[in-house]
C-alpha positions as CSV (number, residue, x, y, z in Angstrom):
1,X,-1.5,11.8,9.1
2,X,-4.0,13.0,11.7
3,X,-4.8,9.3,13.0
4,X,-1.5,8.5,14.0
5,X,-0.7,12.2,15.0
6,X,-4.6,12.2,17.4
7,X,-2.8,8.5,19.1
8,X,0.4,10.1,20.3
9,X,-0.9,13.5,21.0
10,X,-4.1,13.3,22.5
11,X,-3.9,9.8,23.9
12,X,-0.5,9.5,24.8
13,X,-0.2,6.3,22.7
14,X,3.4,4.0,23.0
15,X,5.5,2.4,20.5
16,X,3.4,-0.8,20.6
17,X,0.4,1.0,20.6
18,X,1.5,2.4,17.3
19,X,1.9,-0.8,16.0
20,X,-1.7,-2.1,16.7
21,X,-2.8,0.7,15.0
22,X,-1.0,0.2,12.3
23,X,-1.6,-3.2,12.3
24,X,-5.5,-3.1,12.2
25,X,-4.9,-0.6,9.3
26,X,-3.7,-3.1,7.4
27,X,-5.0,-6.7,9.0
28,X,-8.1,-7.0,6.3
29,X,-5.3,-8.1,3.8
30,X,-4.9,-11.1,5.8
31,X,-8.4,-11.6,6.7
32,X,-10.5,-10.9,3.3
33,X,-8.1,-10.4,0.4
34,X,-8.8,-14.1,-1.0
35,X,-12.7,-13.9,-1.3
36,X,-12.8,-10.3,-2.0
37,X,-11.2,-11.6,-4.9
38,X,-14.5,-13.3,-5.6
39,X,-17.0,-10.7,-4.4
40,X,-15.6,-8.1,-6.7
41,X,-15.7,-10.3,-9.6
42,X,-19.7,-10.9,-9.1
43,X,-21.0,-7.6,-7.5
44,X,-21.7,-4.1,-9.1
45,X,-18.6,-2.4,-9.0
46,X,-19.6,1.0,-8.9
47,X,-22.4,0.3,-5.6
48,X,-19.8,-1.2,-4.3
49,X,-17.3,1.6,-4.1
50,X,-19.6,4.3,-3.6
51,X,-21.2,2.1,-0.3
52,X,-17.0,1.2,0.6
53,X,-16.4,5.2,0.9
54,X,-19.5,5.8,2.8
55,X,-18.9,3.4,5.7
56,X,-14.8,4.6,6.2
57,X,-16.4,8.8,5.9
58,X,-18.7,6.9,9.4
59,X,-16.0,5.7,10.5
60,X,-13.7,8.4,10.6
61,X,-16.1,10.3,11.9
62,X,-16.4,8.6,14.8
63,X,-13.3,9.8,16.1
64,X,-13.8,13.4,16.6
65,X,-17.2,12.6,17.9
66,X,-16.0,10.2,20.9
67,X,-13.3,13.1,21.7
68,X,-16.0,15.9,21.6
69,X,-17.8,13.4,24.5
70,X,-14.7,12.5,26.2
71,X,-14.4,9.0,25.6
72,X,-11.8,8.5,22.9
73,X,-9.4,5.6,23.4
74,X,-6.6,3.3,21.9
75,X,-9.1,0.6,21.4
76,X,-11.8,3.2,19.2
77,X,-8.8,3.9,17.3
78,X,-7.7,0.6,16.3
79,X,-11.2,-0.3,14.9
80,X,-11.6,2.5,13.3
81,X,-8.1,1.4,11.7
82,X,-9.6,-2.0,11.1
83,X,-12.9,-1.1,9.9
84,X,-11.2,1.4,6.9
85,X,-8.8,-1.6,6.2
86,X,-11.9,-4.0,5.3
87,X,-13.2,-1.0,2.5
88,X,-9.5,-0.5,1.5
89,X,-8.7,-4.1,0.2
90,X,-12.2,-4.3,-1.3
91,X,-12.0,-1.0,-2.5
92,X,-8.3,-2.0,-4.4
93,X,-9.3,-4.9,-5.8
94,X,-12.2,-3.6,-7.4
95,X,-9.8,-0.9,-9.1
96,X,-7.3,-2.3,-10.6
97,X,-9.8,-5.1,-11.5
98,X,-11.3,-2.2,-13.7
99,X,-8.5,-0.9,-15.2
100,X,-7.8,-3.4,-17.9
101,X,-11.5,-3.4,-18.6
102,X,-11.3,0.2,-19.8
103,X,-7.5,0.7,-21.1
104,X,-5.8,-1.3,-24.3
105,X,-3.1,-3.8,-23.1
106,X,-0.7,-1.4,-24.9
107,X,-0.6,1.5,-22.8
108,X,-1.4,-0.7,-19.2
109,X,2.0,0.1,-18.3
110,X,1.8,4.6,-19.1
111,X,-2.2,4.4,-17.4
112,X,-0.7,2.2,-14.3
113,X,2.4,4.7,-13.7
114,X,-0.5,8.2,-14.4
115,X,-2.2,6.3,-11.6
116,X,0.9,6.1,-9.2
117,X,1.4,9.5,-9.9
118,X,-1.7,11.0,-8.9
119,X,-1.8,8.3,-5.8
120,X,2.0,10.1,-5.4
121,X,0.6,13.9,-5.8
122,X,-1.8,12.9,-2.7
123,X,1.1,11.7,-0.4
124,X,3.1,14.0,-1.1
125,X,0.2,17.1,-0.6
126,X,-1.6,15.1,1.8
127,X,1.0,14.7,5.0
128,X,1.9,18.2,4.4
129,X,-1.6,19.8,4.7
130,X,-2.7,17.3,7.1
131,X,0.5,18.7,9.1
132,X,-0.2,21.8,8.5
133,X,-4.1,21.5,9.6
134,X,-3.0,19.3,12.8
135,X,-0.5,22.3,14.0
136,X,-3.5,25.2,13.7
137,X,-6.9,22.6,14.1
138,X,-5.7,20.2,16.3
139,X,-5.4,16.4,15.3
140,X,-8.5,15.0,15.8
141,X,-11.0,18.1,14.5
142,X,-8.4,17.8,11.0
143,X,-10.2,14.2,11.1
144,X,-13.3,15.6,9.7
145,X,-11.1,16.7,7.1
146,X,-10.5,13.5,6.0
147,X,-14.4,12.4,6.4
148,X,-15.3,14.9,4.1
149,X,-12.9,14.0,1.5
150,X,-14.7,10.4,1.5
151,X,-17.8,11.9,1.0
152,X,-16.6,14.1,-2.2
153,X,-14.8,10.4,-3.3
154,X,-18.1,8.6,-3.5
155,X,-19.7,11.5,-5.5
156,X,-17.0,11.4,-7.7
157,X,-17.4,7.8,-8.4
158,X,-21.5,7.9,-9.2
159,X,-20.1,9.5,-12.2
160,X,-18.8,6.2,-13.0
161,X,-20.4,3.9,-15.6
162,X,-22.2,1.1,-14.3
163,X,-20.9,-2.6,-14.6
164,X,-23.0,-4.8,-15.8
165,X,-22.2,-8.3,-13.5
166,X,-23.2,-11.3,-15.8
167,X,-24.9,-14.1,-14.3
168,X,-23.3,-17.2,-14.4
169,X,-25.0,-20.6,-15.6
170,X,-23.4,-21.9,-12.9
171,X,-21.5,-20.2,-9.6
172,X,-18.5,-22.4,-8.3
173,X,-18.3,-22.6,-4.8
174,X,-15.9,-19.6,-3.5
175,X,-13.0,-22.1,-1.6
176,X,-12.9,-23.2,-5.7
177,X,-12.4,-20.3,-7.3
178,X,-9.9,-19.1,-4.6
179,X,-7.9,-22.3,-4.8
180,X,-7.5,-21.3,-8.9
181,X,-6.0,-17.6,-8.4
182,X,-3.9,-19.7,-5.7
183,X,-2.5,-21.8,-7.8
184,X,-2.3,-19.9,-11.1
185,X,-0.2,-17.3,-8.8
186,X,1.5,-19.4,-7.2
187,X,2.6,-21.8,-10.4
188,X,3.8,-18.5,-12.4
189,X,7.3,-18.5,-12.9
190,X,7.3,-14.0,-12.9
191,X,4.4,-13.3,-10.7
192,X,4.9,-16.0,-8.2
193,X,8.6,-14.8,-7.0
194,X,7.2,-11.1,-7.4
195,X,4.7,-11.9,-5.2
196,X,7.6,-12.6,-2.6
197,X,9.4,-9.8,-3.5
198,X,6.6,-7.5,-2.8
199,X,6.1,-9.2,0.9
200,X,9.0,-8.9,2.0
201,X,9.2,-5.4,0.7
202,X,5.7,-4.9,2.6
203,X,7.3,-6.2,5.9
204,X,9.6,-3.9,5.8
205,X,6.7,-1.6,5.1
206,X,4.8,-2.1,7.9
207,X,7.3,-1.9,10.6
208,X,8.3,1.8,8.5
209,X,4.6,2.9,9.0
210,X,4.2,2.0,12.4
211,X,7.2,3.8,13.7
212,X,7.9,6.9,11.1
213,X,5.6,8.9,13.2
214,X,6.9,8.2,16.6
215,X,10.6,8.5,15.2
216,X,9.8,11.7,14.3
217,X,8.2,13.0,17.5
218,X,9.9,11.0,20.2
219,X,13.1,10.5,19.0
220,X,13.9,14.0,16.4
221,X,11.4,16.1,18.7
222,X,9.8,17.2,14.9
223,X,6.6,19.6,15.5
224,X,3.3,18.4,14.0
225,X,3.9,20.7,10.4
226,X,7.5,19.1,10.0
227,X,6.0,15.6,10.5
228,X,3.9,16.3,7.3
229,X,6.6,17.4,5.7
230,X,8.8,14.6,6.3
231,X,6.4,12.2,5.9
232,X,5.5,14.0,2.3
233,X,8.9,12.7,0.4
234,X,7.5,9.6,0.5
235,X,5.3,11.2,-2.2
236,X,7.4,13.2,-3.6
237,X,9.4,9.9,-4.5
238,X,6.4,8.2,-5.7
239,X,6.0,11.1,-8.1
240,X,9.7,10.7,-9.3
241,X,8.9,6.8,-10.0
242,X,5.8,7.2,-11.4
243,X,7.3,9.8,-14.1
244,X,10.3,7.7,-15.0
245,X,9.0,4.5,-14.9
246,X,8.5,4.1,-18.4
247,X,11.2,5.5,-19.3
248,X,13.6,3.5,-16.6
249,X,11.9,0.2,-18.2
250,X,12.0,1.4,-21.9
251,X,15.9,1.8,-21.9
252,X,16.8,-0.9,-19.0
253,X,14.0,-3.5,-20.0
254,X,11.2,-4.8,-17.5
255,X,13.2,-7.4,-15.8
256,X,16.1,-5.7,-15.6
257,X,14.4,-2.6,-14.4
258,X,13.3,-4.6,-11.4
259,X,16.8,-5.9,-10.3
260,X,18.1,-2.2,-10.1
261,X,15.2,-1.3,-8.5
262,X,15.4,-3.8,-6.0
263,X,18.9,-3.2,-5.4
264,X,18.6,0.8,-4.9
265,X,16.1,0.1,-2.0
266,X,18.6,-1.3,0.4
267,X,20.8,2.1,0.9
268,X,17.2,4.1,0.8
269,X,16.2,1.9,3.7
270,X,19.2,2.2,6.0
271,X,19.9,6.1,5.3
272,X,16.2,6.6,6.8
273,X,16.9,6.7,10.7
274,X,20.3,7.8,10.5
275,X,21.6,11.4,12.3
276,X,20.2,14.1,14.7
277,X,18.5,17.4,14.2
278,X,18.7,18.9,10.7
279,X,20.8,15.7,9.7
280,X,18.4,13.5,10.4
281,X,15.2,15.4,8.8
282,X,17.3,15.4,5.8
283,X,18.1,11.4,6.0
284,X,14.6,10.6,6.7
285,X,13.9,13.0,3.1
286,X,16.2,11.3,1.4
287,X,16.2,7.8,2.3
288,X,12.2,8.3,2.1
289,X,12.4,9.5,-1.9
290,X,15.1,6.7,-2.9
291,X,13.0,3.8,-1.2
292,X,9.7,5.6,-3.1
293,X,11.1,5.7,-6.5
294,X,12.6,2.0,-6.2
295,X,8.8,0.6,-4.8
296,X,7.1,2.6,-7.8
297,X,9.1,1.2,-10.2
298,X,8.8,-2.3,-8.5
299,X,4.9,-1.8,-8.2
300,X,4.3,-0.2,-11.4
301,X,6.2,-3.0,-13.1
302,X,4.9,-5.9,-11.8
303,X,1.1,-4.9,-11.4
304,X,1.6,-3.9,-15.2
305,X,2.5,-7.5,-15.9
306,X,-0.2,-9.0,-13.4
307,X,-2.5,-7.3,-15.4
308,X,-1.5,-8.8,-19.2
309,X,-0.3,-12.3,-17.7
310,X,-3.5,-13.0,-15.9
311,X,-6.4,-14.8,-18.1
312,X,-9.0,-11.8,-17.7
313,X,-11.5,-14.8,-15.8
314,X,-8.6,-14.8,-13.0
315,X,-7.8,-11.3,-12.9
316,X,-9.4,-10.3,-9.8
317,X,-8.8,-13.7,-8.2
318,X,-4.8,-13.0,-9.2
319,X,-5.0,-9.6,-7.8
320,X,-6.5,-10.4,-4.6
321,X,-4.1,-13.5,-3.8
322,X,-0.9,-11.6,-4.3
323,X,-2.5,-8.5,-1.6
324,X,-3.0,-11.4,0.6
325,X,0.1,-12.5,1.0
326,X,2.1,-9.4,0.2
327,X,0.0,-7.0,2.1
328,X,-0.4,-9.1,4.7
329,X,2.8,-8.5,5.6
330,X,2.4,-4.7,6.2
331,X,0.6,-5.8,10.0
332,X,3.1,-8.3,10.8
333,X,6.0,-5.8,10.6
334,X,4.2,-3.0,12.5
335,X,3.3,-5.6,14.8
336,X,6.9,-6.6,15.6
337,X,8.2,-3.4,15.0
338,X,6.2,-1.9,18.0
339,X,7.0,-4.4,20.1
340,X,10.8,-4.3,19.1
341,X,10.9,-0.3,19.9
342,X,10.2,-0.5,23.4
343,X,13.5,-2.4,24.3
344,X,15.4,-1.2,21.6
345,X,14.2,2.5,20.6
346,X,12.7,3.4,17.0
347,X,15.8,4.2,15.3
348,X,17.6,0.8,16.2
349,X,14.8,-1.3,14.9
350,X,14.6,1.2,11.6
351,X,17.9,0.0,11.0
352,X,17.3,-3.5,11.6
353,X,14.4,-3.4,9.5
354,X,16.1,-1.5,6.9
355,X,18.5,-4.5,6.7
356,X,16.3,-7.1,5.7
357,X,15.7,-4.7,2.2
358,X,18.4,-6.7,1.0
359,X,15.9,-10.1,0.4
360,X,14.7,-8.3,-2.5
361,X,17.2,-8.1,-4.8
362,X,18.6,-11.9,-3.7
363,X,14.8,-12.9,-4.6
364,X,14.9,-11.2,-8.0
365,X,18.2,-12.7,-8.3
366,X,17.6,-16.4,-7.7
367,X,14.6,-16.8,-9.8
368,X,14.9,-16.4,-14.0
369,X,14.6,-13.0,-14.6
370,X,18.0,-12.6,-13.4
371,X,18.9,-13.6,-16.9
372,X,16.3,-11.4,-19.0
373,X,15.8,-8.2,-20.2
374,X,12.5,-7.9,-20.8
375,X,9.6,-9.8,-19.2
376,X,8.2,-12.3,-21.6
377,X,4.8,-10.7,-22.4
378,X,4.1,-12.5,-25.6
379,X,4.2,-16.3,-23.5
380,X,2.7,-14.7,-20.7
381,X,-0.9,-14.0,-22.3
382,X,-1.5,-17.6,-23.5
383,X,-3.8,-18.7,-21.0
384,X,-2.6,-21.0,-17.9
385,X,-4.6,-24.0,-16.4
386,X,-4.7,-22.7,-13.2
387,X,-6.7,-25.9,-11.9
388,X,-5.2,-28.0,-9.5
């Protein structure tokens, strides 16, 4: 919230600017999701995170502190951006590595929607503080806000238990054990096509993320608090999907579940930059919840099945191939997104964005689960030779 909010307020930042930013906020996906695959698979998780949570608390820190002196710019904010983005895909990877280690195959699917929903209870309190401390602190001193809730993170997690990392008797080279998450991903008749689902749903993402915030200020003349607020029904979605999830899969099935889901993003994506004035907060609400619900119940869903169909040896390896392709995306689109803005203003380029939502129900619909109700779970945890 106060990162984007300290580019256009204090810096004066443009539509493409906004994109770089955005871009380098998500760019490690690309970068490091394949090994990190491999480097949280053979490290100590819980040094890891604690060390991940330090160095973004530095780095967010470092913000405010060039301001104080005068010498804040763009370029400082993009690597700050890029540096948080490195510890974020480490830091995801090692999480939902850990899950399965701790929580019975049963109830993956319950613990991975309690998870959205607290991620969903911080977006949806998080813009809307952050908004709040932006319009009485100032964008960049609300900054150290967010450096300090680092800090409390990485004493939270020392109250972790320590993972013991087995030696190997032997350590394939890395290139290996990346090419057999590749192909096991990439071979899977379910998570291969969800894979694509997801990026092109992350596209669409990225270009959303880039320009929500100068949509709202340049273009519907919102004031720092309403930002938050706006910006908070994305949460307030999430916490909608994460609730029903179970439910919405229970009566529908899995497959299903993801088909309607997939189709009840398009309208939530196009209703988004649509009116003026008190119209258009309340389309940028709504459309914001619909699209929220339909990604949680996507997300929940398929990470759920990730999770069971991956041979536990792969899980990481699985986990860090689909973030790199899928999350890759996110930059991309806030890349071209910035750059289409200038010529053709944020709302246009919302809209055209919004209209590529529909690829995700035509991807659901041209692979086999079009034809299921459920997503086979009891073939899906024989184990695959993922070797090439």
């Amino acid at each position: 919230m106060a990162l984007p909010l300290t580019a256009l307020t204090v810096l004066d930042a443009s539509a493409f600017d906004m994109g770089l930013i955005t871009a380098a906020g998500y760019l490690a996906y690309l970068l490091i999701s394949l090994p990190a695959g491999v480097v949280v698979q053979r490290v100590p998780l819980r040094g890891m995170q604690v060390t991940l949570d330090l160095i973004r608390a530095l780095a967010i820190a470092s913000v405010p502190l060039a301001w104080w002196f005068d010498a804040l710019t763009v370029a400082q904010l993009v690597g700050v951006a890029l540096v948080v983005s490195f510890a974020n895909v480490l830091f995801d990877v090692a999480n939902q590595t850990f899950l399965p280690e701790i929580v019975p195959a049963t109830q993956l699917q319950a613990r991975n929607s309690l998870n959205s929903g607290t991620h969903a209870v911080t977006q949806l309190g998080g813009p809307s503080l952050g908004g709040l401390a932006v319009q009485v602190l100032g964008a960049v001193p609300t900054l150290f806000v967010d450096t300090v809730s680092y800090l409390v993170s990485a004493m939270l997690l020392r109250t972790l238990p320590a993972r013991r990392v087995q030696r190997p008797t032997e350590r394939p080279p890395m290139v290996t054990m990346i090419r057999e998450g590749w192909h096991f991903v990439l071979r899977h008749p379910i998570i291969g096509p969800a894979m694509w689902d997801a990026t092109a749903t992350n596209f669409v993402s990225g270009a959303m993320l880039a320009l929500f915030p100068f949509y709202l200020v340049r273009e519907l003349h919102a004031p720092p608090v309403m930002v938050g607020l706006l910006l908070a029904a994305d949460g307030l979605g999430a916490l909608i999907g994460a609730a029903l999830t179970t439910r919405f899969t229970d009566r529908f099935g899995t497959a299903r579940g993801l088909i309607i889901a997939a189709f009840a993003s398009v309208p939530g994506a196009l209703i988004i930059p649509l009116g003026t004035g008190a119209a258009g907060y309340l389309a940028f609400a709504a459309g914001n919840v619909i699209l929220a619900v339909s990604s949680v119940v996507l997300s929940v869903t398929t990470r759920t099945y990730r999770m069971l169909a991956s041979p536990t040896e792969l899980l990481s390896r699985v986990i860090a191939t689909v973030k790199f392709v899928s999350w890759g995306a996110i930059p991309l689109g806030g890349l071209l997104a910035g750059v289409l803005a200038g010529p053709l203003g944020a709302r246009t380029t919302l809209l055209l964005f919004g209209a590529l939502t529909v690829l995700s129900p035509i991807i659901y619909l041209s692979t086999p689960i079009r034809r299921m109700r459920d997503l086979p779970l009891d073939t899906a945890l024989k184990p695959v030779d993922a070797r090439v």
